[in-house]
Phi, psi and omega in degrees: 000319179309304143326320189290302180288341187274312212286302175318317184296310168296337160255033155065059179241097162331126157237104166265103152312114172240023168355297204286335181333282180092209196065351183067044204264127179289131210299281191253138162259107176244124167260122192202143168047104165351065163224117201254130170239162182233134190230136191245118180271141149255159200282107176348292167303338180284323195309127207233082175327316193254001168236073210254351165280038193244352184255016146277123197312190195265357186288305187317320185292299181297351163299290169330305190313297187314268234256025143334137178105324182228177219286098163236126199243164196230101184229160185260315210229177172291311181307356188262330198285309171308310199292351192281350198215006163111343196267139191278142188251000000 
């Protein structure tokens, strides 16, 4: 995560961790070109391309489920992370 958040920052992306939540609440509120998303980091070695919910508690998942429609992204690496919230790599 950590990797992720330096990668954001340096392209002048808000970022608020919000890790500590629980509830299954996604890791970072990233603010960038007035759009705000929200990104559930995950660990490289899990990343499953063609299943990437397979790697989410059963919490993350009913988060995800309530808040369909809007931009909550499942990201492994920093380049998933940029491109996930717009910023060109």
């Amino acid at each position: 995560q950590g990797a992720i958040v330096a990668e954001l920052r340096a392209a002048h992306v808000k970022v608020r961790i919000l890790a500590d939540q629980g509830e299954g609440i996604p890791d970072l509120l990233c603010g960038f070109r007035r759009r705000i998303s929200l990104l559930e980091v995950k660990n490289p070695e899990t990343e499953n391309p063609l299943k990437p919910r397979a790697a989410l508690t059963e919490a993350q998942v009913e988060f995800f489920d309530e808040w369909a429609g809007f931009p909550i992204h499942i990201v492994f690496t920093p380049k998933q992370a940029l491109e996930a919230i717009g910023v060109r790599t």
